[in-house]
HTML snippet that shows the backbone in 3Dmol.js (N, CA, C, O; Angstrom):
<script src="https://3Dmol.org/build/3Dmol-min.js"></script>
<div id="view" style="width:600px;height:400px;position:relative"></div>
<script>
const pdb = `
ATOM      1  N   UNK A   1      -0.764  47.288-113.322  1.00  0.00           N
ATOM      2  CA  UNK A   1       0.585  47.775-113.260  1.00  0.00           C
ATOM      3  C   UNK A   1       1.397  47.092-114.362  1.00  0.00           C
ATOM      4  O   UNK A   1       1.649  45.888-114.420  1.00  0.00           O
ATOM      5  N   UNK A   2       1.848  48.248-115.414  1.00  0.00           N
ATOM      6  CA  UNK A   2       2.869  47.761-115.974  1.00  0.00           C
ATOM      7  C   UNK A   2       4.444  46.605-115.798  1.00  0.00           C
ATOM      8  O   UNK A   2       4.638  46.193-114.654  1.00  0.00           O
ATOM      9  N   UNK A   3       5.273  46.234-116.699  1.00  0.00           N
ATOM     10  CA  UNK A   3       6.375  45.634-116.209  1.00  0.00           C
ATOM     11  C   UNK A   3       7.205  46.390-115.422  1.00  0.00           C
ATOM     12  O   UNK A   3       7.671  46.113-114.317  1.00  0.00           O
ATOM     13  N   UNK A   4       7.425  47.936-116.482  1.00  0.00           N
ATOM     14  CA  UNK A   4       7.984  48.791-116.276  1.00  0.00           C
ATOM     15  C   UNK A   4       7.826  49.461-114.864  1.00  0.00           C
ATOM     16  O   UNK A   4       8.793  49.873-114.223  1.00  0.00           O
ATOM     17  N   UNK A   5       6.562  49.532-114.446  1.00  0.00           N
ATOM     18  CA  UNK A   5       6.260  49.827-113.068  1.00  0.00           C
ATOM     19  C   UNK A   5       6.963  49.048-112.132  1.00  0.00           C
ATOM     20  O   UNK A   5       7.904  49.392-111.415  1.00  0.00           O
ATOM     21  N   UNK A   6       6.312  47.788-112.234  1.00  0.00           N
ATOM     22  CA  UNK A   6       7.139  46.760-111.046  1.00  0.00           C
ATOM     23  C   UNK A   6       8.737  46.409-111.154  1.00  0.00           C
ATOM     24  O   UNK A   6       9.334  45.693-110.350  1.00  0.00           O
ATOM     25  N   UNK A   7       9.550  47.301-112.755  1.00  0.00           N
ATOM     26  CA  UNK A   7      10.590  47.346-112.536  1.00  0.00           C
ATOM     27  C   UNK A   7      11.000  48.479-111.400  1.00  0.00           C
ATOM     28  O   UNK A   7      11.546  48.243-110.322  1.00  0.00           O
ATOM     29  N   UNK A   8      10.528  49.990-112.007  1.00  0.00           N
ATOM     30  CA  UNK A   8      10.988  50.850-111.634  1.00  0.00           C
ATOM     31  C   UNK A   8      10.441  50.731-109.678  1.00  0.00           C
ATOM     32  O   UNK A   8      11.185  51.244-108.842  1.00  0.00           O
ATOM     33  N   UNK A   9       9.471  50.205-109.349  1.00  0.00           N
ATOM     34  CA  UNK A   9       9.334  50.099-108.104  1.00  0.00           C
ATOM     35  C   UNK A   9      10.674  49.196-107.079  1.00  0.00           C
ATOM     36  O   UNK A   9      11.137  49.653-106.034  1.00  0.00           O
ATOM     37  N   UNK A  10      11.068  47.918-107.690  1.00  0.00           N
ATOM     38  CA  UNK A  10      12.015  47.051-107.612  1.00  0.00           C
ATOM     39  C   UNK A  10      13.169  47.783-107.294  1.00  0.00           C
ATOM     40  O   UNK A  10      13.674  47.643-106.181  1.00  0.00           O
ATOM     41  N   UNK A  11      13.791  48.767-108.362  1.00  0.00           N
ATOM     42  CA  UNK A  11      14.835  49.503-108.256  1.00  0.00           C
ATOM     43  C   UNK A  11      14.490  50.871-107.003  1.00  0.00           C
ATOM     44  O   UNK A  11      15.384  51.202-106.225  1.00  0.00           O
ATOM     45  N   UNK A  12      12.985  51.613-106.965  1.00  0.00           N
ATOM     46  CA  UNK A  12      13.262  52.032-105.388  1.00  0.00           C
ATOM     47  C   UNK A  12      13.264  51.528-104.600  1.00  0.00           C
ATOM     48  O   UNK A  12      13.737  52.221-103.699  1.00  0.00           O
ATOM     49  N   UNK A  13      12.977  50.527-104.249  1.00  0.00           N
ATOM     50  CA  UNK A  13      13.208  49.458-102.706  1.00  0.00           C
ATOM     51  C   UNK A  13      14.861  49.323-102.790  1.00  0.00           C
ATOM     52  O   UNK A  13      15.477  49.823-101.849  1.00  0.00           O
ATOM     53  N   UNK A  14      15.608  48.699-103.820  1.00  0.00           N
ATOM     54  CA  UNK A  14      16.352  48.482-103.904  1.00  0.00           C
ATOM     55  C   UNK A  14      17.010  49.918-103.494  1.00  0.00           C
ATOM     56  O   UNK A  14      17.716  50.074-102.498  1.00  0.00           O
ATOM     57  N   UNK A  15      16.790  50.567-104.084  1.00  0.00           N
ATOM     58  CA  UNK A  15      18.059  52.224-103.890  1.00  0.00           C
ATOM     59  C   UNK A  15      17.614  52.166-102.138  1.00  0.00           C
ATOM     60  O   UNK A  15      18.421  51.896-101.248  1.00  0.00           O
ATOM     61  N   UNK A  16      16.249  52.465-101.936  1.00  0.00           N
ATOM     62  CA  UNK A  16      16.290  52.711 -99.922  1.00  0.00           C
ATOM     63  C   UNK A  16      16.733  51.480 -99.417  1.00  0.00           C
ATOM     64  O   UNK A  16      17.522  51.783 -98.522  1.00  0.00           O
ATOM     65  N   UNK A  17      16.646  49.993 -99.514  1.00  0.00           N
ATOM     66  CA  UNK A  17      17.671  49.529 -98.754  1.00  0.00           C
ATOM     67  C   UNK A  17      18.983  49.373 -98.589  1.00  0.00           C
ATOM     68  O   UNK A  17      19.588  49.110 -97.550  1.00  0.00           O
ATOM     69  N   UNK A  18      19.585  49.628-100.167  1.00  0.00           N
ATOM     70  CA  UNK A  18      21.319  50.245-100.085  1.00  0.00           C
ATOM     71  C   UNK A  18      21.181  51.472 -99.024  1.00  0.00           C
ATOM     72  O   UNK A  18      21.862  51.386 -98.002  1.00  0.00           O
ATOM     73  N   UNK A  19      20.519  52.369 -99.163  1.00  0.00           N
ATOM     74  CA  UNK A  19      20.536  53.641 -98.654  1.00  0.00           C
ATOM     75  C   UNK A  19      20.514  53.282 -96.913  1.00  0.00           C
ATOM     76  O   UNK A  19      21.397  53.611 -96.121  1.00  0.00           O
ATOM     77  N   UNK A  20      19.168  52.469 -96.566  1.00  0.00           N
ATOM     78  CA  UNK A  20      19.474  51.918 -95.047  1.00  0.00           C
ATOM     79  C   UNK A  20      20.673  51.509 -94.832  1.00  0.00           C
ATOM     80  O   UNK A  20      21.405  52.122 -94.056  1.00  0.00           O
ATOM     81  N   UNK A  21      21.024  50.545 -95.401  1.00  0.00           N
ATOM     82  CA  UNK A  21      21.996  49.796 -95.194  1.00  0.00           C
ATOM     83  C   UNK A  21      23.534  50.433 -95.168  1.00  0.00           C
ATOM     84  O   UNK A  21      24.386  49.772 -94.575  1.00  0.00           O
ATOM     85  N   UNK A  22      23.922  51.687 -95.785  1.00  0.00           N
ATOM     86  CA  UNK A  22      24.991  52.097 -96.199  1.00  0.00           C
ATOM     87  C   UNK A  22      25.206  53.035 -94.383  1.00  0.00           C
ATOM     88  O   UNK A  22      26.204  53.165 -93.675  1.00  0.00           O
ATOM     89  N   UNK A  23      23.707  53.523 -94.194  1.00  0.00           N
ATOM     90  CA  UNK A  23      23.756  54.715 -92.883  1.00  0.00           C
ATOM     91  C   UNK A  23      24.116  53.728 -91.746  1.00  0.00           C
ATOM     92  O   UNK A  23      24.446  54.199 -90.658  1.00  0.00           O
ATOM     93  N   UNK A  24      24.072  52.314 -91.938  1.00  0.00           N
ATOM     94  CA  UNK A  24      24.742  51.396 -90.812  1.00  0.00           C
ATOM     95  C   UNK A  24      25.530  50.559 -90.858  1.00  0.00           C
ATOM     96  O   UNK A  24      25.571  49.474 -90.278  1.00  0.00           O
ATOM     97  N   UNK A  25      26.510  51.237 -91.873  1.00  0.00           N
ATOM     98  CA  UNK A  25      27.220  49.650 -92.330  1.00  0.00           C
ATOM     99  C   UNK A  25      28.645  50.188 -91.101  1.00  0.00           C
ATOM    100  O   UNK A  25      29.056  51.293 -90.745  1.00  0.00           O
ATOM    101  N   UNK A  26      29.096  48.562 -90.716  1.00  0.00           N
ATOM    102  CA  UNK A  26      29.707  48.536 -89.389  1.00  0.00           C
ATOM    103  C   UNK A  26      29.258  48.969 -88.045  1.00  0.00           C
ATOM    104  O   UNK A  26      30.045  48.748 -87.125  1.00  0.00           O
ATOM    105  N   UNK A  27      27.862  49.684 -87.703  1.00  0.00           N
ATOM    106  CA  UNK A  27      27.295  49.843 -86.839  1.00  0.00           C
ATOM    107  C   UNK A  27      25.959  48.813 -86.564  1.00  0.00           C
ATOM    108  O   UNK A  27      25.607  47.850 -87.244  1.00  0.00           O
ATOM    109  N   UNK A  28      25.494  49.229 -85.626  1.00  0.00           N
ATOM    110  CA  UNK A  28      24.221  48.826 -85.166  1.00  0.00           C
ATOM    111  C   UNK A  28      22.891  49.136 -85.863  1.00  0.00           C
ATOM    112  O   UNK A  28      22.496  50.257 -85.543  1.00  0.00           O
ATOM    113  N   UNK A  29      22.118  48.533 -86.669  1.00  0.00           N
ATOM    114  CA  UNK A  29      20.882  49.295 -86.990  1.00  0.00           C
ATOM    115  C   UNK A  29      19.507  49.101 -85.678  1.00  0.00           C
ATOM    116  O   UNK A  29      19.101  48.185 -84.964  1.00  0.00           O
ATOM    117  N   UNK A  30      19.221  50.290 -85.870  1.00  0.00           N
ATOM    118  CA  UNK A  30      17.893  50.430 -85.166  1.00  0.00           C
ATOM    119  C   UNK A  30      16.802  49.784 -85.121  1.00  0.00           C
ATOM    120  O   UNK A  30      16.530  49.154 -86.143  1.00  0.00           O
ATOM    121  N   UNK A  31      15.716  49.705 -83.836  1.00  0.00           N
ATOM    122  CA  UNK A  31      14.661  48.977 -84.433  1.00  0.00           C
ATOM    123  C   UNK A  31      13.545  49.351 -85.438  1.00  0.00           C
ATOM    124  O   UNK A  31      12.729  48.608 -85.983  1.00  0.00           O
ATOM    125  N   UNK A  32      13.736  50.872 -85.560  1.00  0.00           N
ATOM    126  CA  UNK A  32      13.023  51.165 -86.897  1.00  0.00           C
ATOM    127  C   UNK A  32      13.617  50.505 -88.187  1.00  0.00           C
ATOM    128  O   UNK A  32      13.038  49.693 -88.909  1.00  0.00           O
ATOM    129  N   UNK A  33      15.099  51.093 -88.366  1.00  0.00           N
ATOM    130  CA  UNK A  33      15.465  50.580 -89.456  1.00  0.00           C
ATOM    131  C   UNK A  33      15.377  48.988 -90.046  1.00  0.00           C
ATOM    132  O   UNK A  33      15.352  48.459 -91.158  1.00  0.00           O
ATOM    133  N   UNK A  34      15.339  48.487 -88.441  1.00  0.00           N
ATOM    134  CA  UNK A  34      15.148  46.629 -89.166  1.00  0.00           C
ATOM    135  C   UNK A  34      13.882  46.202 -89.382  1.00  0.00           C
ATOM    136  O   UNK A  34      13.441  45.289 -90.080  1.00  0.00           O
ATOM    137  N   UNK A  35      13.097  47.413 -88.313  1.00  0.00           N
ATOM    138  CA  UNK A  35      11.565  46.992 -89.268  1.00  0.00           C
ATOM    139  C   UNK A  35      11.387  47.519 -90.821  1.00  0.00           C
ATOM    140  O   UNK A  35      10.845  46.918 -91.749  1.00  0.00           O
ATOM    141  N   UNK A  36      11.763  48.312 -90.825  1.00  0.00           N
ATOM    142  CA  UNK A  36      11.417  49.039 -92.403  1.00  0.00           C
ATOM    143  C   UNK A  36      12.412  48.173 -93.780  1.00  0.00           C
ATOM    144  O   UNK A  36      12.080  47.929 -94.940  1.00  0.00           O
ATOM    145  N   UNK A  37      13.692  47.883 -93.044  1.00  0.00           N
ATOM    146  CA  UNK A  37      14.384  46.833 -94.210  1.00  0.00           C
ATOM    147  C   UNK A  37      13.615  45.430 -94.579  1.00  0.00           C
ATOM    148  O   UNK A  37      13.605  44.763 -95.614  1.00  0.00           O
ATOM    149  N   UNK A  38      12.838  45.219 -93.032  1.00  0.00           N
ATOM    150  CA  UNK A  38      12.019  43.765 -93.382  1.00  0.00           C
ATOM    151  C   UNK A  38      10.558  44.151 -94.123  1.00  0.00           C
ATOM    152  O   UNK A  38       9.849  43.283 -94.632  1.00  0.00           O
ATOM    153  N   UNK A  39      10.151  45.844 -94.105  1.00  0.00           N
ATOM    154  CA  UNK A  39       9.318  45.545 -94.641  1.00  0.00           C
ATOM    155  C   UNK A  39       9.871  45.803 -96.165  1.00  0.00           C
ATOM    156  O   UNK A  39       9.414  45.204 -97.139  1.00  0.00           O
ATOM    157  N   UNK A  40      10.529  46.416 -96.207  1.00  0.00           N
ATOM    158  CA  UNK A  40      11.346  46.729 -97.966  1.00  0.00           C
ATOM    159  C   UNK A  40      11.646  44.630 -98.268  1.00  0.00           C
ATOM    160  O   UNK A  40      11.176  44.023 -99.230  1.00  0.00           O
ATOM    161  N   UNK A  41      12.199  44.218 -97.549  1.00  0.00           N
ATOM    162  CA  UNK A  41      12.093  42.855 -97.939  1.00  0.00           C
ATOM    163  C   UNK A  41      11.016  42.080 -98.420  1.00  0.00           C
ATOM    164  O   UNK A  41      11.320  41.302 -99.325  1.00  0.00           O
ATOM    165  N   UNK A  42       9.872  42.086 -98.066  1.00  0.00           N
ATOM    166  CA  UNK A  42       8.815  41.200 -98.436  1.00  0.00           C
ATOM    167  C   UNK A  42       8.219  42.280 -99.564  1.00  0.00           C
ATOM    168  O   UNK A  42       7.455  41.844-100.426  1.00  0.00           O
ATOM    169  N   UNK A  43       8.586  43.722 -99.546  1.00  0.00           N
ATOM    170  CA  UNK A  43       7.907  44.443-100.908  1.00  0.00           C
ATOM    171  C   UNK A  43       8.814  43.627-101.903  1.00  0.00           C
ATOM    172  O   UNK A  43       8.273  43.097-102.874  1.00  0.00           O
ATOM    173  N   UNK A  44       9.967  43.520-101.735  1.00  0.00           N
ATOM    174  CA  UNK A  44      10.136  43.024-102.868  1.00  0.00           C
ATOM    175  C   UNK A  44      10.060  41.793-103.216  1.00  0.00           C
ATOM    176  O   UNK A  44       9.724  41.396-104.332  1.00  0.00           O
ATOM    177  N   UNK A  45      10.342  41.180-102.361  1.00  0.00           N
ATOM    178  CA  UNK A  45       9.975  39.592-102.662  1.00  0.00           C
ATOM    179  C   UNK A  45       8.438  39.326-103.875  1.00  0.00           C
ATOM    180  O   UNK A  45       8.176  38.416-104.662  1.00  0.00           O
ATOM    181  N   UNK A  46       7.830  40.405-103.563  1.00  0.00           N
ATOM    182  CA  UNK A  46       6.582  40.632-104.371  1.00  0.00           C
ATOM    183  C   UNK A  46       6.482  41.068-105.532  1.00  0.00           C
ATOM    184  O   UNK A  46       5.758  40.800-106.491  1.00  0.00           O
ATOM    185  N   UNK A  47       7.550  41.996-105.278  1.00  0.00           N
ATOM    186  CA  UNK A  47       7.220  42.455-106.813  1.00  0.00           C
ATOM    187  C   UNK A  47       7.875  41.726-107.273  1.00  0.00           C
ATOM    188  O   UNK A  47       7.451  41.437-108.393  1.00  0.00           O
ATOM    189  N   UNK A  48       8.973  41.088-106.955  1.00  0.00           N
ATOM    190  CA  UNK A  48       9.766  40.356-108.553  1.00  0.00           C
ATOM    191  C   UNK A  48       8.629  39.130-108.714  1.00  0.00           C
ATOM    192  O   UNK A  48       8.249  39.000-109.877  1.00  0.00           O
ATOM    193  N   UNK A  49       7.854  37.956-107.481  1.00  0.00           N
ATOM    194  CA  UNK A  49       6.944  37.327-107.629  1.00  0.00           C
ATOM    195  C   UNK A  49       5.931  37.990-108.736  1.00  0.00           C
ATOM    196  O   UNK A  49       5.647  37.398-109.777  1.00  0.00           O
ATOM    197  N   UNK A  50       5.507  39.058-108.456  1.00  0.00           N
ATOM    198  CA  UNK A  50       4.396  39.701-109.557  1.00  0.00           C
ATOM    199  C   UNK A  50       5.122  39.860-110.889  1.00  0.00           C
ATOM    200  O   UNK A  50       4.377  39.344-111.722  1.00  0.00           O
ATOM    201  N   UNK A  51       6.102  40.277-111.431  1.00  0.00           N
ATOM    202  CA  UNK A  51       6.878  40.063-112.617  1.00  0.00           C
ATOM    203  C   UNK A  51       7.127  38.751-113.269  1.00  0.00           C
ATOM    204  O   UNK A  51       7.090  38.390-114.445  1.00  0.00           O
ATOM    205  N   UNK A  52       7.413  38.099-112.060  1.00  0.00           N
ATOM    206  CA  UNK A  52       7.736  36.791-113.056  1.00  0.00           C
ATOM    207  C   UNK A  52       6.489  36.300-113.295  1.00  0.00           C
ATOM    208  O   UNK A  52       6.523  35.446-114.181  1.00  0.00           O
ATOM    209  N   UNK A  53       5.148  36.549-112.752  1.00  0.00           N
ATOM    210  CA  UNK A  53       3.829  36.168-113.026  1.00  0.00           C
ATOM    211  C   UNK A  53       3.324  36.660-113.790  1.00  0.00           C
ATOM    212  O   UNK A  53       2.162  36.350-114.054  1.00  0.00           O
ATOM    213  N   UNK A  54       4.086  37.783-114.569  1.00  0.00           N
ATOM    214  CA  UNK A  54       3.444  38.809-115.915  1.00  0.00           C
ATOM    215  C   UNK A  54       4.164  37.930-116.848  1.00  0.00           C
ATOM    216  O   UNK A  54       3.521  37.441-117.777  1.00  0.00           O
ATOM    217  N   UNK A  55       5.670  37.612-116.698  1.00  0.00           N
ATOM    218  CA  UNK A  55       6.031  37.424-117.712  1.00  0.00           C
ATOM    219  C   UNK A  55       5.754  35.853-118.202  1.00  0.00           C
ATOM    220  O   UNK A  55       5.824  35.616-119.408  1.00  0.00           O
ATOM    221  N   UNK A  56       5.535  35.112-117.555  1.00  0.00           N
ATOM    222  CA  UNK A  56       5.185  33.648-117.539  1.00  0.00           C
ATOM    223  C   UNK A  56       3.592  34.002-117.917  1.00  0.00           C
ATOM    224  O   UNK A  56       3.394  33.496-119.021  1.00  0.00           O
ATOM    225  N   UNK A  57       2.628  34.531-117.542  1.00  0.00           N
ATOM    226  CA  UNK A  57       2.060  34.674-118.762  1.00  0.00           C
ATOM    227  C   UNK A  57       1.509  35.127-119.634  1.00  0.00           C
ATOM    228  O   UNK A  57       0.407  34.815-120.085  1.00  0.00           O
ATOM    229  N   UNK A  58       2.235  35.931-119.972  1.00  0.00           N
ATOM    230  CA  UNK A  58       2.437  36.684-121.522  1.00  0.00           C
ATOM    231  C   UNK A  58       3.138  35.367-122.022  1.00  0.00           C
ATOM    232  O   UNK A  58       2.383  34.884-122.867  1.00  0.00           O
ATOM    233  N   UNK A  59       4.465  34.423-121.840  1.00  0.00           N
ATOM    234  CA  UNK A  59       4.937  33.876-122.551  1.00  0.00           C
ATOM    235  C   UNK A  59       3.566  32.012-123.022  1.00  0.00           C
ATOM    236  O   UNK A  59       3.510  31.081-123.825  1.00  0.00           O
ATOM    237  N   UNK A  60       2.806  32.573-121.822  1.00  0.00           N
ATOM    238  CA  UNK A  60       2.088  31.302-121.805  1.00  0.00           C
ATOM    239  C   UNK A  60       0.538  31.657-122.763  1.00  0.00           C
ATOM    240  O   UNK A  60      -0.500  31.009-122.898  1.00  0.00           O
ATOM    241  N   UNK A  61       1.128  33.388-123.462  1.00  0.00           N
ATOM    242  CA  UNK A  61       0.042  33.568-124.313  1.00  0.00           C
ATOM    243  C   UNK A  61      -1.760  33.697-123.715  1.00  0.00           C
ATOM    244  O   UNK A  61      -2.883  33.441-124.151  1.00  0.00           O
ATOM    245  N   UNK A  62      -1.122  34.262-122.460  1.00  0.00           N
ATOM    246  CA  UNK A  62      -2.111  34.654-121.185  1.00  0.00           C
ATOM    247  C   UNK A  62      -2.136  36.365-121.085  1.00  0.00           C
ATOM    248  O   UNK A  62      -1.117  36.972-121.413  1.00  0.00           O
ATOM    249  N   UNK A  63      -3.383  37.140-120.602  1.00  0.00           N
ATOM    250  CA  UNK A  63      -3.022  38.457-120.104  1.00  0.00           C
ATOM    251  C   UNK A  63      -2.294  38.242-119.235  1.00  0.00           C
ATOM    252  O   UNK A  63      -2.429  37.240-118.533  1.00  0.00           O
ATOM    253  N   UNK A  64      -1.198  39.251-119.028  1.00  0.00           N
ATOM    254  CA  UNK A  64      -0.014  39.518-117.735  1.00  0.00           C
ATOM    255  C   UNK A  64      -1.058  40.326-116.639  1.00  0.00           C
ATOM    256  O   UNK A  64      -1.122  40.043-115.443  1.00  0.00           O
ATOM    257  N   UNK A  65      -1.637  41.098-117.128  1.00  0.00           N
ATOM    258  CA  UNK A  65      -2.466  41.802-116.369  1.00  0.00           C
ATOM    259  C   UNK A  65      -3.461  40.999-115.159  1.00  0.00           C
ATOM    260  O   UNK A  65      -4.040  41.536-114.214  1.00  0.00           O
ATOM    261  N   UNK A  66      -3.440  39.496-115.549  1.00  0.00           N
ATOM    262  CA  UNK A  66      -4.181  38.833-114.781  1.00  0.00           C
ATOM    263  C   UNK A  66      -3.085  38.181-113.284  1.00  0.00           C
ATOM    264  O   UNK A  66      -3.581  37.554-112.348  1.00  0.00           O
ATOM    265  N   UNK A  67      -2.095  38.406-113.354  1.00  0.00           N
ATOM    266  CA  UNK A  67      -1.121  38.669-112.550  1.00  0.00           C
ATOM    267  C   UNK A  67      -1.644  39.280-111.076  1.00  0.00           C
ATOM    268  O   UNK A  67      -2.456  40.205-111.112  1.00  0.00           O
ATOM    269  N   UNK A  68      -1.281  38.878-110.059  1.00  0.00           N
ATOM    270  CA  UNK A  68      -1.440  39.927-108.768  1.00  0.00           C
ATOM    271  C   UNK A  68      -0.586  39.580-107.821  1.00  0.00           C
ATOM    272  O   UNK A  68       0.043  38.522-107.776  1.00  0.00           O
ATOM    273  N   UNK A  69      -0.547  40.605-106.931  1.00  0.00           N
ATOM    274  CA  UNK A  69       0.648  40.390-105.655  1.00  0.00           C
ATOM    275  C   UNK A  69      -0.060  39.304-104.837  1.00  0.00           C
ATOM    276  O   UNK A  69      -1.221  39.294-104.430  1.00  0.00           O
ATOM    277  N   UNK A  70       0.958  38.349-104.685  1.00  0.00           N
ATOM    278  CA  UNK A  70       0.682  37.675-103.394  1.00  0.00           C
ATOM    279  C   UNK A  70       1.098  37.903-102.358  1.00  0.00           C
ATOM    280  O   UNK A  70       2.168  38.500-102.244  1.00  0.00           O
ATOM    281  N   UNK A  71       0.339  37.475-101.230  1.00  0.00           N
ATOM    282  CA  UNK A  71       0.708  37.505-100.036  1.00  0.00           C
ATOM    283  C   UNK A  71       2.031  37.305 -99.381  1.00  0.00           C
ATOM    284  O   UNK A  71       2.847  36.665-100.044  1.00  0.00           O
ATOM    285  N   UNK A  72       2.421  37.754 -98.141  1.00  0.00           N
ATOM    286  CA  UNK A  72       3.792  37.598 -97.340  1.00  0.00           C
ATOM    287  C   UNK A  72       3.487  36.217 -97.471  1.00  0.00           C
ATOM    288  O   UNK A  72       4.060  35.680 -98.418  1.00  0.00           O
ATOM    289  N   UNK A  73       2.600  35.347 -96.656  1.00  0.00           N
ATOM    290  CA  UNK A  73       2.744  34.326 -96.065  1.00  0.00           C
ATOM    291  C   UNK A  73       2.901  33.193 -97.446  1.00  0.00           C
ATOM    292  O   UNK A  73       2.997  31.972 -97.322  1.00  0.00           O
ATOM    293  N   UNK A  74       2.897  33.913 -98.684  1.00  0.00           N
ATOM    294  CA  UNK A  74       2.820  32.925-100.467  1.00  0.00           C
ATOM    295  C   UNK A  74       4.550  33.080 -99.925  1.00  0.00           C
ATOM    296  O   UNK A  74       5.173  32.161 -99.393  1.00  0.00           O
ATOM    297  N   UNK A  75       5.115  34.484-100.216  1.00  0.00           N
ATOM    298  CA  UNK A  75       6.242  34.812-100.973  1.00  0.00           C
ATOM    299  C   UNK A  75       7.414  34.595-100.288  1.00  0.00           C
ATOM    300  O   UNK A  75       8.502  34.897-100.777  1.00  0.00           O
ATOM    301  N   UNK A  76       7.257  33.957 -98.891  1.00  0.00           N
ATOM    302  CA  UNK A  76       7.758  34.036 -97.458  1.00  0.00           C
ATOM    303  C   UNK A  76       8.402  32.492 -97.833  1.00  0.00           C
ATOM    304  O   UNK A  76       9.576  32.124 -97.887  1.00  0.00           O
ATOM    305  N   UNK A  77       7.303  31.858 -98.035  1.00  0.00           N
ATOM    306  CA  UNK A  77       7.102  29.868 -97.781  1.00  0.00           C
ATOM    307  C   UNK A  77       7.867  29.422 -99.235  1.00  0.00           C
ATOM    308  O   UNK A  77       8.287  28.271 -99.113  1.00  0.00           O
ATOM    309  N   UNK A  78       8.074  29.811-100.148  1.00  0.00           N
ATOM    310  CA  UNK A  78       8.385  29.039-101.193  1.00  0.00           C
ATOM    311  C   UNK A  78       9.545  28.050-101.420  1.00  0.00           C
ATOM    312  O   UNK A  78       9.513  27.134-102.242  1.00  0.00           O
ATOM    313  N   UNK A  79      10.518  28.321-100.644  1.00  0.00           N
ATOM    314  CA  UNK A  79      11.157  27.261-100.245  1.00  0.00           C
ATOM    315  C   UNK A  79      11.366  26.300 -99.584  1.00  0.00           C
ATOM    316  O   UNK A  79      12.152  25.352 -99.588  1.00  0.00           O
ATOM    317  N   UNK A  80      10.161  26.835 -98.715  1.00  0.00           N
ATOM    318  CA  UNK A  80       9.813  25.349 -97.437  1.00  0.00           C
ATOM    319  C   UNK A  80       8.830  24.581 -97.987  1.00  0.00           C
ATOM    320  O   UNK A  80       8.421  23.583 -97.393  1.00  0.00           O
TER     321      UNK A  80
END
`;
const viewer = $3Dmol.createViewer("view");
viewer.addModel(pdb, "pdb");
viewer.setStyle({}, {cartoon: {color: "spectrum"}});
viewer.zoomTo();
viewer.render();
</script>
């Protein structure tokens, strides 16, 4: 997968969770909708993880292509 891919993927998660988010703003969301925003959450947590792992190394004069998605339980923990 291209950069361009894991951009343009980034920006649809992004457009459907504005889009969730807009059909409940001041209301209650559903338990579908909070499952599907949490799973739109950890998609992206990934892809920008997988981007910055293309671009770090390409800059490290590495294939980007050697890049891959990590796991929830990688992209979840990084601050703990």
């Amino acid at each position: 997968m291209a950069d361009d891919d894991v951009v343009r993927r980034i920006n649809e998660l992004a457009d459907e969770e504005h889009r969730l988010q807009d059909l409940h703003e001041g209301g209650p969301v559903g338990d579908d909708e909070r499952a599907r925003l949490k799973e739109i959450e950890l998609a992206l947590d990934q892809c920008w993880d997988l981007l910055r792992q293309r671009r770090a190394r390409r800059e490290a004069g590495e294939d980007p292509a050697g890049a891959e998605v990590r796991s929830e339980s990688v992209v979840e923990n990084y601050l703990q």
